[in-house]
C-alpha positions in Angstrom: 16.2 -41.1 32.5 18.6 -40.3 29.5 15.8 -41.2 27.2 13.6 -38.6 29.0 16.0 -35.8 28.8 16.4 -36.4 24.8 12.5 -36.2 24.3 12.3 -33.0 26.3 15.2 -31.4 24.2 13.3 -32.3 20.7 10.2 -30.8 21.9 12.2 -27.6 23.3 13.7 -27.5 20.3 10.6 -27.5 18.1 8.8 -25.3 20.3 11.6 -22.7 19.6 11.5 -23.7 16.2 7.4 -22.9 16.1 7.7 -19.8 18.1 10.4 -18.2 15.6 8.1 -19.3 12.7 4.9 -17.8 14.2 7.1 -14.3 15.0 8.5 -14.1 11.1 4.8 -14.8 9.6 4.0 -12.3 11.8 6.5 -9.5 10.3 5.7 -10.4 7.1 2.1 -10.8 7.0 2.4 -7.4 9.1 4.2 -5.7 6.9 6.8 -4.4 8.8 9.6 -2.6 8.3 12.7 -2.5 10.5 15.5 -1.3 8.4 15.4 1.4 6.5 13.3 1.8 3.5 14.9 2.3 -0.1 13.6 4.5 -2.5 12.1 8.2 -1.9 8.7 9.8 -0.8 6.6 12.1 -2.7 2.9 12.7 -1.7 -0.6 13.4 -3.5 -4.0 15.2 -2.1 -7.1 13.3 -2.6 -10.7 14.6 -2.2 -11.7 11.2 -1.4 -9.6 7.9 -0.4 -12.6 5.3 -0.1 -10.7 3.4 2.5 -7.1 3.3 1.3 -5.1 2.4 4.3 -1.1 2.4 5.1 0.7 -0.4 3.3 -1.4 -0.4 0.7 0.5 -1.1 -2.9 1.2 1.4 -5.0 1.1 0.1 -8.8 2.6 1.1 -12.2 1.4 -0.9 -15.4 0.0 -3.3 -13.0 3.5 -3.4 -11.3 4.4 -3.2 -7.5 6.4 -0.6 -7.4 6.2 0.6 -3.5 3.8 1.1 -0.8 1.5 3.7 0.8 3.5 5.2 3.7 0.4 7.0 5.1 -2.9 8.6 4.8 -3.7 11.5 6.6 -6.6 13.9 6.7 -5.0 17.8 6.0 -7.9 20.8 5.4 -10.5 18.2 5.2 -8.6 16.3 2.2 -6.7 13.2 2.5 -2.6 13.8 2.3 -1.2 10.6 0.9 2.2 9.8 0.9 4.0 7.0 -1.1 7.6 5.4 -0.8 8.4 4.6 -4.4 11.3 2.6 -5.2 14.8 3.7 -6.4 15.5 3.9 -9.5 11.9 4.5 -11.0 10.9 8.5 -12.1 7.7 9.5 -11.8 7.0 12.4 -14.6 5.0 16.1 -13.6 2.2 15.0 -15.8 1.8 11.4 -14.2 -1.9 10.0 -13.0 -2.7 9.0 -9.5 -5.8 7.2 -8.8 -7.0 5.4 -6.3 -8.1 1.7 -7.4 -10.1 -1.4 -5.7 -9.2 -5.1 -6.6 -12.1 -6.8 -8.0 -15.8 -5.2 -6.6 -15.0 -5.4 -3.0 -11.1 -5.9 -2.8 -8.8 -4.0 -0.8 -7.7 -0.8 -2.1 -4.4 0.0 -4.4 -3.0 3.3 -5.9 -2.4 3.7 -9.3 -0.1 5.6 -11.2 -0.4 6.5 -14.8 2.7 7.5 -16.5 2.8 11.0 -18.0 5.0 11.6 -21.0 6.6 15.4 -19.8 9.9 16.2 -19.4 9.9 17.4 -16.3 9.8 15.0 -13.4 8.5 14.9 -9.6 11.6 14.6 -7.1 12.0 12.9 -4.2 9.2 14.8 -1.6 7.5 16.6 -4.3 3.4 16.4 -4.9 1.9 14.4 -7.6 -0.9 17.0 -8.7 -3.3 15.3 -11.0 -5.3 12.5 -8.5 -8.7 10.6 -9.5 -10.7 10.1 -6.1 -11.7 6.4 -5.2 -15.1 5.3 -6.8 -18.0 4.5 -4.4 -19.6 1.5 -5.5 -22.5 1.9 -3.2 -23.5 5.2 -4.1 -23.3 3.9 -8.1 -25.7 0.9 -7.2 -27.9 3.4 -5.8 -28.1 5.6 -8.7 -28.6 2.7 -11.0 -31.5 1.1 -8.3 -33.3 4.2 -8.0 -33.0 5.3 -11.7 -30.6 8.2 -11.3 -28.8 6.6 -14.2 
């Protein structure tokens, strides 16, 4: 009987153990948040995302240096917002483009560094942008001699 009871606790105890692994791969695979998120927001208008989703990174000299907050369509453009980390100044002439890993990798933002003296605070826009590249409509032009 005794021996029973202390087999039933080790496998109670791993299932526990399994269940709480399982819930913080989830989180982190996931993404998620639940405190509060360091840094500041500022946002840039895009004629053309190509697929850029929420979470995304956001990159400087090939640098994580936050993440896409969201992506919203506002007078038929896209409204992106970034959370950038503290500490890090983006400058009024800075570059935002919109960047794939590899040929068919997920998308990134990138950012460019400007050199003026003047620079973005925290909710401010990011005016110049470069649109993603579509790949497909490239191959086309190259396969149907438009290039």
């Amino acid at each position: 009987m005794k021996g029973r009871l202390d087999l039933e606790l080790i496998v109670g105890t791993f299932m526990v153990f399994g269940i709480l692994c399982l819930g913080y791969l989830s989180i982190k695979l996931g993404k998620i948040d639940f405190w509060s998120k360091p840094g500041y927001e500022v946002f840039a208008i895009f004629n053309d995302v190509g697929g850029l989703k929420t979470g995304s990174s956001v990159v400087v000299a090939g640098v994580d240096i936050g993440l896409v907050e969201s992506v919203n369509l506002e007078d038929y453009e896209a409204r992106v917002v970034l959370q950038i980390k503290p500490g890090l100044v983006i400058h009024e002439d800075a570059v935002v483009s919109v960047k794939t890993r590899g040929l068919i990798g997920e998308k990134f933002i990138q950012i460019s560094a400007g050199a003026a003296d003047e620079v973005i605070k925290p909710g401010g826009r990011i005016r110049q942008t470069e649109s993603a590249v579509d790949i497909e409509a490239l191959i086309s032009k190259y396969a149907f001699g438009g290039l």
